[in-house]
KEKE-3310 file (N, C-alpha, C; in steps of 0.2 Angstrom, whole numbers, plus 5000, padded with zeros to 4 digits):
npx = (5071:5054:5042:5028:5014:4998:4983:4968:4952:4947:4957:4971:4985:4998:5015:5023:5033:5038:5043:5045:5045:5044:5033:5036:5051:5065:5072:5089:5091:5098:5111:5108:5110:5118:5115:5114:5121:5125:5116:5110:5121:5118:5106:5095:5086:5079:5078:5062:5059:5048:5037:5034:5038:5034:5027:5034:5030:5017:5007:5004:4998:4992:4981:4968:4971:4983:4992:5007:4998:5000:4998:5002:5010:5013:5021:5019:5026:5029:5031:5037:5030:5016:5005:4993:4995:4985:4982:4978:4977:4986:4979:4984:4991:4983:4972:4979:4984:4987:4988:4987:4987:4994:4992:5003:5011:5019:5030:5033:5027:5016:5001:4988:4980:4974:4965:4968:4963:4958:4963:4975:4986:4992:4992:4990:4984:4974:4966:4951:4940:4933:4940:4939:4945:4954:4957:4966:4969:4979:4979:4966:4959:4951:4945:4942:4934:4935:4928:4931:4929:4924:4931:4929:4925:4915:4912:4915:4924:4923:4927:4928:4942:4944:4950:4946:4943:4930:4918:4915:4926:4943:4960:4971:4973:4980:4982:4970:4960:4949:4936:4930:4914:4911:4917:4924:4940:4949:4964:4968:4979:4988:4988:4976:4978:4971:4960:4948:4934:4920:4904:4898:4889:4897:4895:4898:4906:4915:4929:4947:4961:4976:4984:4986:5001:5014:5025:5028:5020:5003:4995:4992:5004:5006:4998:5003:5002:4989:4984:4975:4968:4958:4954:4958:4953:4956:4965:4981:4992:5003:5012:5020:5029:5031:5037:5033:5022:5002:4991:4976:4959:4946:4932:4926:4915:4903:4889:4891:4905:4912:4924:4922:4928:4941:4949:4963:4976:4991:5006:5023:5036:5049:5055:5061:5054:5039:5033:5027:5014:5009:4999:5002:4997:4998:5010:5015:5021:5035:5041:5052:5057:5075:5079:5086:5091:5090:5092:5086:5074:5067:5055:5047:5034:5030:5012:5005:5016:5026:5037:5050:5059:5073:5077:5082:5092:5095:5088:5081:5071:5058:5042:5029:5021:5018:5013:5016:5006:5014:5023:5033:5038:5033:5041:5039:5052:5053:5064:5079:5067:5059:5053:5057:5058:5056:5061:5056:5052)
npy = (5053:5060:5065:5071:5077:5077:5080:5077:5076:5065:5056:5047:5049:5045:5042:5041:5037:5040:5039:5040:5035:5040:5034:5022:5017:5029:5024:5020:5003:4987:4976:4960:4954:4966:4977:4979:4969:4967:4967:4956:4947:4944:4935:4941:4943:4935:4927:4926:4914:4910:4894:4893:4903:4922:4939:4954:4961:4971:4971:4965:4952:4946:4930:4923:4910:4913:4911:4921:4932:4936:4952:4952:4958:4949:4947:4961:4978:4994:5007:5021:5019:5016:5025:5037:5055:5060:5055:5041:5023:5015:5008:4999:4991:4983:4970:4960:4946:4933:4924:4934:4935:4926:4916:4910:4897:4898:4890:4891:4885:4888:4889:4890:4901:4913:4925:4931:4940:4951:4962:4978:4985:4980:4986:4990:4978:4971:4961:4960:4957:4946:4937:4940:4948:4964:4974:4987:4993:5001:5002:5005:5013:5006:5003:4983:4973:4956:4941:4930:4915:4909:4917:4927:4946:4955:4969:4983:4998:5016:5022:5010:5012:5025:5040:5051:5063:5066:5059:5047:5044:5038:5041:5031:5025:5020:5011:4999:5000:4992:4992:4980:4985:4987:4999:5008:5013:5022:5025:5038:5047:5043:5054:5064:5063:5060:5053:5045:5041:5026:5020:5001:4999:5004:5020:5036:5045:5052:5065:5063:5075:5080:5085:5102:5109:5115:5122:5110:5103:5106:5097:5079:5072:5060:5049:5034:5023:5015:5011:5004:5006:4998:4997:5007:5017:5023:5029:5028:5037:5036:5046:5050:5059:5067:5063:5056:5052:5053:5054:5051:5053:5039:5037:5026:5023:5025:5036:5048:5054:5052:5056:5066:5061:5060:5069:5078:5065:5063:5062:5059:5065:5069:5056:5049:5043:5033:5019:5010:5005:4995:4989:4980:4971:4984:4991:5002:4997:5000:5004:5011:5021:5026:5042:5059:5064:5054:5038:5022:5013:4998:5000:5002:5007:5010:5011:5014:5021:5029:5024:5023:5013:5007:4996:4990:4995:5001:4992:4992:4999:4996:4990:4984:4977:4964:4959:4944:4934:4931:4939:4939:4948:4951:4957:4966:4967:4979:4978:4972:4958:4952:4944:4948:4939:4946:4945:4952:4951)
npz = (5056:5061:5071:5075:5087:5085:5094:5096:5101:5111:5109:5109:5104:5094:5086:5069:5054:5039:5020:5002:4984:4964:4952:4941:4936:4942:4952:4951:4942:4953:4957:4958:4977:4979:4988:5003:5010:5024:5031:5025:5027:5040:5041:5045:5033:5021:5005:4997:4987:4975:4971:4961:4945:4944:4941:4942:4956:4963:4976:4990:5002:5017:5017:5026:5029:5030:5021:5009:4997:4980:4971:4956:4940:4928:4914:4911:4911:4919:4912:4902:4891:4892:4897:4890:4888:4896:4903:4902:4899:4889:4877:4866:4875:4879:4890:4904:4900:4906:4922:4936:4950:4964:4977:4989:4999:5015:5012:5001:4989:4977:4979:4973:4957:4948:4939:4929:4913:4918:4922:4920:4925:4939:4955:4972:4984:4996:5009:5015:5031:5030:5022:5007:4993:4988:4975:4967:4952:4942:4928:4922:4932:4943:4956:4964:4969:4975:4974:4989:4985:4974:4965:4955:4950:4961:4964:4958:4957:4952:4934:4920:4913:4910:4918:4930:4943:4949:4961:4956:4947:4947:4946:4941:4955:4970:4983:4994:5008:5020:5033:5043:5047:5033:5028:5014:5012:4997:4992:4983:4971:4961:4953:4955:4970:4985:4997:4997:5005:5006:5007:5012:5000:4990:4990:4992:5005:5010:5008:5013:5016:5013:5029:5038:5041:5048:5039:5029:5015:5010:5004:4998:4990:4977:4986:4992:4998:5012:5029:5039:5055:5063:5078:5085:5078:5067:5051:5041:5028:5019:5011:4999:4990:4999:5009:5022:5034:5037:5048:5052:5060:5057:5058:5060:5071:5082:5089:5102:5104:5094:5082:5068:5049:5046:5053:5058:5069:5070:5063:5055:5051:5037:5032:5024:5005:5007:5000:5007:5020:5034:5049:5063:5077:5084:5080:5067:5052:5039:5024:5015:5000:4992:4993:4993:5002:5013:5017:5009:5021:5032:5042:5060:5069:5086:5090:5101:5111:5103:5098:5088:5078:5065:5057:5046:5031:5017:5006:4995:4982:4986:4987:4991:5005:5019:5033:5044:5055:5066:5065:5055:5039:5023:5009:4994:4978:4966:4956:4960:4955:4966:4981:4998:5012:5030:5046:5060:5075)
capx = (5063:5053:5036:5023:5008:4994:4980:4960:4948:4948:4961:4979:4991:5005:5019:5022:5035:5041:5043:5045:5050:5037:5030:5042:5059:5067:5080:5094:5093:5102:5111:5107:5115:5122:5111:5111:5126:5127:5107:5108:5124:5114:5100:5088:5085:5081:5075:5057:5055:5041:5041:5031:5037:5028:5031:5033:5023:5012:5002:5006:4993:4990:4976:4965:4974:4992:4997:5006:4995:5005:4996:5010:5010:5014:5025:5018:5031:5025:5035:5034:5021:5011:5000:4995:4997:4979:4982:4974:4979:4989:4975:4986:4993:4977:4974:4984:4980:4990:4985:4990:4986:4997:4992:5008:5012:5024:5034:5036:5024:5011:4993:4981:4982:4970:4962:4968:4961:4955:4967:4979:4992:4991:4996:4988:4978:4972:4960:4945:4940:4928:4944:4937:4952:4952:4963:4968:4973:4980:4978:4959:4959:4946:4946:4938:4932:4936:4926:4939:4926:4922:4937:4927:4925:4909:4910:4920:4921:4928:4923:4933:4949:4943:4953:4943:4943:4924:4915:4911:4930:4949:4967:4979:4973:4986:4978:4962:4959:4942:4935:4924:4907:4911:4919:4931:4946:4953:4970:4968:4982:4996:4984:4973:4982:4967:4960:4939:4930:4914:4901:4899:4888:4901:4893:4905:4905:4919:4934:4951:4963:4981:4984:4991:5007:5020:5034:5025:5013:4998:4992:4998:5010:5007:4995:5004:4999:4984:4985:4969:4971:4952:4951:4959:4946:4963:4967:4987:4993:5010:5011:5029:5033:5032:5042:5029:5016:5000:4987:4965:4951:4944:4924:4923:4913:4895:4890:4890:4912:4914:4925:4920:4931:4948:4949:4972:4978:4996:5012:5028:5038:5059:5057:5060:5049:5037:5032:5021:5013:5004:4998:5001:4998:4996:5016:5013:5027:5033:5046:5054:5063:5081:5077:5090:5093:5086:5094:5079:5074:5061:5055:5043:5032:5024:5008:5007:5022:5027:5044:5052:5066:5074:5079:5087:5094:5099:5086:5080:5066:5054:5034:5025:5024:5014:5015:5011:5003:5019:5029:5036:5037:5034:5044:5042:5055:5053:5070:5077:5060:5059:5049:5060:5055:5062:5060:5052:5052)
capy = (5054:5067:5064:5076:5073:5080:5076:5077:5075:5060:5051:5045:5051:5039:5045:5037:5041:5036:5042:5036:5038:5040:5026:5015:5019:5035:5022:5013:4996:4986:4970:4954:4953:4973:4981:4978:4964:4965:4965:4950:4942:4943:4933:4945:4944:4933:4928:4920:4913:4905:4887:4895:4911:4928:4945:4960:4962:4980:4971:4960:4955:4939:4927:4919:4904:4912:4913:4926:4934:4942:4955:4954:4962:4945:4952:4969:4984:5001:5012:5028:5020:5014:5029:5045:5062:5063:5049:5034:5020:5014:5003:4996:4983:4979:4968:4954:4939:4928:4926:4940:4934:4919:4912:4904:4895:4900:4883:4894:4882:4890:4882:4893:4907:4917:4934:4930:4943:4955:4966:4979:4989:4979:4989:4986:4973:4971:4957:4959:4954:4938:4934:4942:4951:4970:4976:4994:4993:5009:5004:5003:5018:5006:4997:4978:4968:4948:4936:4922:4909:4911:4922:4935:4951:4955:4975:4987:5008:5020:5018:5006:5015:5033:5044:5057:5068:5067:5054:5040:5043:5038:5043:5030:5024:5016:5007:5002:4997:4990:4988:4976:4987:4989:5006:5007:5020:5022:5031:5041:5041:5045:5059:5066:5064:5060:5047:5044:5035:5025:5013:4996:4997:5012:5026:5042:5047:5058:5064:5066:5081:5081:5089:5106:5107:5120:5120:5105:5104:5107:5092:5075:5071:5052:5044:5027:5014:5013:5008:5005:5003:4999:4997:5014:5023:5029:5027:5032:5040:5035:5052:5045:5061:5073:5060:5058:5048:5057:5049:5053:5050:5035:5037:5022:5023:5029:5039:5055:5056:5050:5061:5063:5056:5064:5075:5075:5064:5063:5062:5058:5067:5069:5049:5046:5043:5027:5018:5006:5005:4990:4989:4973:4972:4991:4991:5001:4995:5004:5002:5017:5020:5030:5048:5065:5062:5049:5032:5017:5007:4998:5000:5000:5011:5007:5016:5016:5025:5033:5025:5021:5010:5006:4986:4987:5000:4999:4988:4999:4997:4991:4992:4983:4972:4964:4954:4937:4936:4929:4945:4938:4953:4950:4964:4964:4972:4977:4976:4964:4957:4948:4944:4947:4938:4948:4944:4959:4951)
capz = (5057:5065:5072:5076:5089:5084:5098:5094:5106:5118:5107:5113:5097:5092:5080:5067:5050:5032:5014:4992:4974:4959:4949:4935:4936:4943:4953:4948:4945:4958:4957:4965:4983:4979:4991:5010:5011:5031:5034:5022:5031:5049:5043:5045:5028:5018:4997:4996:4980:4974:4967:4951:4943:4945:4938:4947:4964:4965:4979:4996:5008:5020:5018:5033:5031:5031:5015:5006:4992:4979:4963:4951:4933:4925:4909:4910:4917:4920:4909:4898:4884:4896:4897:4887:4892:4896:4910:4898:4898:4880:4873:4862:4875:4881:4896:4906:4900:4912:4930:4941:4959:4966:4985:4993:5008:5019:5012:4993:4985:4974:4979:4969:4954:4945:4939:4920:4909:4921:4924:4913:4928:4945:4961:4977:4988:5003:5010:5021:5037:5027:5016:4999:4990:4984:4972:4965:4945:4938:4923:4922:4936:4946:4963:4963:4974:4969:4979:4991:4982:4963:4962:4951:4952:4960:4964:4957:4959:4946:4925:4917:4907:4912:4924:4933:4947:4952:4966:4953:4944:4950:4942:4943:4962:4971:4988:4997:5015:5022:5037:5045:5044:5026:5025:5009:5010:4993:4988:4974:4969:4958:4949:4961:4976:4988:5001:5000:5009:5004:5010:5008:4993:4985:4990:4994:5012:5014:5006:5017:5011:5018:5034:5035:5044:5048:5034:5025:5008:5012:4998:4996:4983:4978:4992:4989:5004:5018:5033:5043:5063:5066:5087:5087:5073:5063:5045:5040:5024:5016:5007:4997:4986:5003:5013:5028:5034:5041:5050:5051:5061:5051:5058:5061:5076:5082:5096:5103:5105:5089:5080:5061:5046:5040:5058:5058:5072:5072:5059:5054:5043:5035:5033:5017:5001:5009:4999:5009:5026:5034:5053:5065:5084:5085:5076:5061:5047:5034:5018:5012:4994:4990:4992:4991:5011:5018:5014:5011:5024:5035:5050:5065:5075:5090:5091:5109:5112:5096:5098:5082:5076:5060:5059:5039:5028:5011:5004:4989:4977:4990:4983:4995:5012:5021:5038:5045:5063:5069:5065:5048:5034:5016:5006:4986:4976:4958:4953:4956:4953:4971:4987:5003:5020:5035:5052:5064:5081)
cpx = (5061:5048:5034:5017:5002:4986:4971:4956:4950:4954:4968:4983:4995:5008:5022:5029:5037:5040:5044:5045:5043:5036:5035:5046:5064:5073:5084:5093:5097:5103:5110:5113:5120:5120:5113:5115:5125:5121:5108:5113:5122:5110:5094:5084:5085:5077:5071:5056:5050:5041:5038:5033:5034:5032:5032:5027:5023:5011:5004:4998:4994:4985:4973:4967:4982:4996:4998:5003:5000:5002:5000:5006:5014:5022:5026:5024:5028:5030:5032:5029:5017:5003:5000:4996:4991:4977:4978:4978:4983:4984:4978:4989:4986:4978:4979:4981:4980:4989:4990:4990:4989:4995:4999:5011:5016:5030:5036:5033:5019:5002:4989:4985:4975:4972:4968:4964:4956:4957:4972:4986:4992:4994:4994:4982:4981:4966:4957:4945:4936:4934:4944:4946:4948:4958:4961:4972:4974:4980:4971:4956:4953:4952:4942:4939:4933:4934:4931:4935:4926:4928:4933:4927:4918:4907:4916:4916:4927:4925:4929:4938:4947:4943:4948:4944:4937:4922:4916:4921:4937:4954:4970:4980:4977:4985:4972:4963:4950:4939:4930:4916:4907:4914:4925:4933:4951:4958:4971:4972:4990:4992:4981:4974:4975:4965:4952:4939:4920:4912:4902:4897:4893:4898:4897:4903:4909:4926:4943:4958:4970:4979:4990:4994:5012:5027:5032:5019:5008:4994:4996:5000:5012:5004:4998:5001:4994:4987:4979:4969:4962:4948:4954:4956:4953:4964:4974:4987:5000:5011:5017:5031:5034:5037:5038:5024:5009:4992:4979:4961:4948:4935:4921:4915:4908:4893:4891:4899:4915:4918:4923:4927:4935:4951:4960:4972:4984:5000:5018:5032:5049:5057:5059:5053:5045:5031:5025:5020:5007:5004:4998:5003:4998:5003:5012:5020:5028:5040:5046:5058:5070:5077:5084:5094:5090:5089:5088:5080:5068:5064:5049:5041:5027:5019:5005:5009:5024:5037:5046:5058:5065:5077:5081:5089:5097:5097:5081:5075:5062:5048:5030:5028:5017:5015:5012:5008:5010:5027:5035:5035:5039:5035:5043:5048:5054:5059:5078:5069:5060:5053:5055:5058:5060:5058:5060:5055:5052)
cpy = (5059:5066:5070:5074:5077:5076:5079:5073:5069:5052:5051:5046:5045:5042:5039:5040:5037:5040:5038:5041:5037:5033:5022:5018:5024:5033:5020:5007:4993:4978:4964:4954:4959:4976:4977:4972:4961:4965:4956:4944:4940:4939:4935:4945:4939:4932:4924:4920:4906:4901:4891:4904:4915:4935:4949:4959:4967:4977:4965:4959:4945:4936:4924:4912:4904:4913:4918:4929:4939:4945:4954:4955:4954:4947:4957:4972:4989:5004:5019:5027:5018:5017:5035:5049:5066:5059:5042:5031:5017:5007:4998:4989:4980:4975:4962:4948:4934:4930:4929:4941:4928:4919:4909:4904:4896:4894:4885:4891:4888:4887:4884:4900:4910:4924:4934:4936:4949:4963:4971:4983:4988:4984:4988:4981:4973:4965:4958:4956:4946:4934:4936:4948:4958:4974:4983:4992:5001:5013:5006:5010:5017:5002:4991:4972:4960:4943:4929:4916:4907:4913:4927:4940:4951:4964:4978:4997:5011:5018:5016:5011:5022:5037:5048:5060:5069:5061:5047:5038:5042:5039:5039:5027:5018:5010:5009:4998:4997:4987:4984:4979:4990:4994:5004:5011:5018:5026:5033:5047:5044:5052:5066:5068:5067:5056:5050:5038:5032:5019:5008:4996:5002:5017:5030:5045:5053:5059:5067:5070:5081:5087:5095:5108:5111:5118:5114:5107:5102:5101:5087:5073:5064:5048:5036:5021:5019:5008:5007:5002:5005:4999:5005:5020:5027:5025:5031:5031:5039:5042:5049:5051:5064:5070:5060:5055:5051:5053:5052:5049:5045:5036:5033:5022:5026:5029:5045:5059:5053:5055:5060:5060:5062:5070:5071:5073:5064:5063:5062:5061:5067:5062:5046:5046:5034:5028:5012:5006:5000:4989:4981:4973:4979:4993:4995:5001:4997:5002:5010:5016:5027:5037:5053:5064:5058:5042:5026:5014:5004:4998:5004:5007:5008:5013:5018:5023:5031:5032:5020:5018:5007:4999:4984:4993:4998:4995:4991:4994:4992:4994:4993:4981:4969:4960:4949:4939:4933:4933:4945:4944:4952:4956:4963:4969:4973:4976:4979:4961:4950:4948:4944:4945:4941:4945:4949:4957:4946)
cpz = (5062:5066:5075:5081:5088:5088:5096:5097:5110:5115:5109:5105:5099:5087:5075:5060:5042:5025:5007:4990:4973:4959:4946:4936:4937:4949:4949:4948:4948:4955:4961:4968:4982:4983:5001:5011:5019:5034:5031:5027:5039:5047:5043:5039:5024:5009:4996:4990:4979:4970:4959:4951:4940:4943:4945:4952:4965:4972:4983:4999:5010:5019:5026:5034:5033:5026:5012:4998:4987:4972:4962:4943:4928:4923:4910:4914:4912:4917:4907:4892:4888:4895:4893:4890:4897:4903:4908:4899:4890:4879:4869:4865:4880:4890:4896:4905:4902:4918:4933:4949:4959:4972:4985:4998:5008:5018:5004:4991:4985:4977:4976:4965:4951:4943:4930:4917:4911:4922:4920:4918:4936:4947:4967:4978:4994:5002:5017:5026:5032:5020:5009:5000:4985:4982:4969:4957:4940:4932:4920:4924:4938:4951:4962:4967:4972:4977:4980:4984:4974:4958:4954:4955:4953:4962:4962:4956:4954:4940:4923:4913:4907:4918:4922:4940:4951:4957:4962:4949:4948:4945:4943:4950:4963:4977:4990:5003:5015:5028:5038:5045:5037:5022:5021:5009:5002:4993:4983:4973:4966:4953:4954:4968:4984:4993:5001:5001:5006:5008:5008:5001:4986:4985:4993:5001:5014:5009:5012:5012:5018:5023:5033:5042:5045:5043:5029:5020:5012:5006:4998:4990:4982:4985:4989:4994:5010:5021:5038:5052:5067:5075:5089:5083:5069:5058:5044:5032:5022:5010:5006:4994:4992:5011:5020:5028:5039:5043:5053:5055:5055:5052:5059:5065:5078:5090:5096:5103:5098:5084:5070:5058:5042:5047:5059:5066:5074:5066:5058:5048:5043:5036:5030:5012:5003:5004:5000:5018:5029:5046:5055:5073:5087:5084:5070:5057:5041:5032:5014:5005:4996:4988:4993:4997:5014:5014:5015:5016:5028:5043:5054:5069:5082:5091:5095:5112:5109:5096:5092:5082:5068:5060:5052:5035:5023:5006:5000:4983:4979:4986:4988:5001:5013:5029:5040:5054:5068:5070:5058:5043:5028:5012:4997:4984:4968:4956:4959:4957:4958:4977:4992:5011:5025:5042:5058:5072:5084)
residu = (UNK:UNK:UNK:UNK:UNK:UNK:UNK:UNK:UNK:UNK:UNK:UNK:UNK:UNK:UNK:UNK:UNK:UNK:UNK:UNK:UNK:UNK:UNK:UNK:UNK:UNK:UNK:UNK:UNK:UNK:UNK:UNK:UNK:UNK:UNK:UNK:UNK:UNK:UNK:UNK:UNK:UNK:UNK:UNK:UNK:UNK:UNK:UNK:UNK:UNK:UNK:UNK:UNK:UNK:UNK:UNK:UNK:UNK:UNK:UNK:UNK:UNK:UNK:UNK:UNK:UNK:UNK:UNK:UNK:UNK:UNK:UNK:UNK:UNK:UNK:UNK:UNK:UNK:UNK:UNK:UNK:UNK:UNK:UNK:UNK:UNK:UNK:UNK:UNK:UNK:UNK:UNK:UNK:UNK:UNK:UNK:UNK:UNK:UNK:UNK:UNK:UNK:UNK:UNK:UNK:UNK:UNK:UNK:UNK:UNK:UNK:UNK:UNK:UNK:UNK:UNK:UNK:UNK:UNK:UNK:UNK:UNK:UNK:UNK:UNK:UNK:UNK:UNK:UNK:UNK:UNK:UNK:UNK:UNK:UNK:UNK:UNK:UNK:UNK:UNK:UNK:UNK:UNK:UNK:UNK:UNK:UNK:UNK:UNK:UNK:UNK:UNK:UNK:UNK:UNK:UNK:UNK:UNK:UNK:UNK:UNK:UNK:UNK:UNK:UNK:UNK:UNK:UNK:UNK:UNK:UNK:UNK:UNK:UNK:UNK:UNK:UNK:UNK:UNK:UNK:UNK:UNK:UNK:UNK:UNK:UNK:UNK:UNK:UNK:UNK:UNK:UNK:UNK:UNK:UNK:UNK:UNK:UNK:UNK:UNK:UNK:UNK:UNK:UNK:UNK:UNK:UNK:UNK:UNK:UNK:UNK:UNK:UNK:UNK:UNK:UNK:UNK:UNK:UNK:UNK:UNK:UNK:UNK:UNK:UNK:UNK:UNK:UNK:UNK:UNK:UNK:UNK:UNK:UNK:UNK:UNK:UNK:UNK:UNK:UNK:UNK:UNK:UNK:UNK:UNK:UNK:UNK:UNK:UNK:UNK:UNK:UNK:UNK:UNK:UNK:UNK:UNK:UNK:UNK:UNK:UNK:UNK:UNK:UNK:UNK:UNK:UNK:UNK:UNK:UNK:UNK:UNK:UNK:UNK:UNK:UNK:UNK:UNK:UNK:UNK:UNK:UNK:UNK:UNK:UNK:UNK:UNK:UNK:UNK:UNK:UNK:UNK:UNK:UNK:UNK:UNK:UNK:UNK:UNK:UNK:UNK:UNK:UNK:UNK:UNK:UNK:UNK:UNK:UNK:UNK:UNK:UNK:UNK:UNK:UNK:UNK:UNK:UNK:UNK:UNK:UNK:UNK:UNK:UNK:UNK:UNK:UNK:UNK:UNK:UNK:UNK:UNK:UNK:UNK:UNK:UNK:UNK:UNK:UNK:UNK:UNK:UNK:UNK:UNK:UNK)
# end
């Protein structure tokens, strides 16, 4: 890993790194307990299965009570009929008709499911400061907000089943973070290769455009995972095809030192293709896939410091994560079609 500090105005930089693969299948499949033998014989690792079974998990995230949240694609896998060439969706399999959100406690019971017929190519989620859930489906190429209560949707951004390129349209968007004054960061995505920002009611405020970087693409290539670290006004970037994570003024903040929104802070690069990145106690944590040179794995930055460590290697075809407040880390994997719990600290 290789970090870079990149310092803008009265902020404190932190280094940060990580890298990812494409979309459906350009690993090998792995076999169970083939992968990371001597992570798994330490303990550190172990295999959260849930009393009810779930498909594939696109989408990790923690609830306000503690539970892990898991989008999963039921049946559905992301393959080659999936989409046209035009970036549609294949109409023909239509939506998920089986619930695609599971709640469950940290004891592998199920307590709650939903989000039945809603959905056609889960991939991220995140939940809000008020507990509401906002997911990213790449089938559809929206984002949508699903109230904790009702479990509807009550706001969505992008046109239903129509990739686009303009303010109102997304391609294939991959994650969304949000903060507590309502700002939505979308990653758009596997098409576009973008990060906007909008207000609470969906209104477009800004658009962030990779940093440009000595020896580096000047464009990201698969924004796959957000990361929002709101008491430091910073939003990160899991760029996964360009191996490197890069991190922006978020804009939080108002006032006269307030810097605007997308201004580059800092980054990590050679780290892999990362696949996902989630913030916890100013740690930012990251899951890398099997890349040319870079062997997968996860691991930790303090954002302080900028001092990194890697605490597993070998644990391939990660998606997601998310963390509990107790330092717990929920890994999905597609295949094998898993949750793995790790233990951080």
């Amino acid at each position: 890993m290789r970090a870079s500090w990149l310092v803008a105005a009265a902020f404190l930089a932190y280094a940060s790194s990580l890298p990812v693969d494409y979309f459906y299948g350009d690993q090998e499949p792995i076999e169970e307990g083939e992968e990371n033998n001597a992570i798994f014989g330490r303990e550190l690792i172990g295999v959260f299965n849930p009393t009810k079974e779930i498909g594939e998990v696109s989408g990790l995230a923690m609830s306000k009570e503690g539970h892990i949240v898991a989008f999963h694609r039921s049946g559905r896998v992301w393959d080659e009929q999936s989409f046209n060439q035009d970036e549609t969706f294949n109409k023909d399999l239509g939506v998920i008709n089986n619930k695609t959100i599971a709640i469950i406690d940290r004891e592998k019971n199920t307590v709650d499911e939903f989000g039945e017929g809603l959905f056609y190519m889960p991939h991220g989620l995140t939940i809000d400061h008020n507990g509401d859930y906002w997911v990213t489906d790449v089938g559809s190429h929206q984002v949508h907000k699903i109230d904790a209560k009702t479990k509807k949707i009550v706001m969505s951004l992008g046109e239903k089943l129509v990739p686009g390129e303009d303010e109102h349209h997304f391609c294939k968007p991959t994650d969304v973070a949000v903060a507590k004054n309502g700002h939505i960061f979308v990653a758009d995505g596997y098409c576009n290769s973008r990060i906007l920002k909008f207000d609470s009611k969906g209104n477009l405020m800004a658009q962030i455009n990779a940093a440009v970087e000595d020896n580096q693409s000047s464009e990201f290539i698969v924004p796959h995972s957000l990361a929002l670290i709101e008491d430091m006004n910073i939003v990160c970037v899991a760029d996964r095809e360009n191996q490197r994570v890069q991190c922006f003024s978020a804009g939080l903040s108002e006032g006269d030192r307030t810097l605007p929104t997308g201004i580059p802070i800092t980054s990590a690069i050679d780290i892999g293709r990362v696949f996902a990145i989630r913030e916890r106690n100013h740690y930012l944590i990251g899951v890398t896939g099997k890349s040319e040179d870079v062997e997968a794995q996860m691991f930790s930055i303090d954002m302080k410091t900028g001092k990194t460590e890697t605490f597993a290697k070998g644990v391939r075809n990660c998606h997601a994560l998310a963390v509990a407040e107790d330092g717990t880390m929920y890994v999905s994997q597609l295949d094998p079609q898993r949750i793995l719990e790790v233990r951080l600290f």
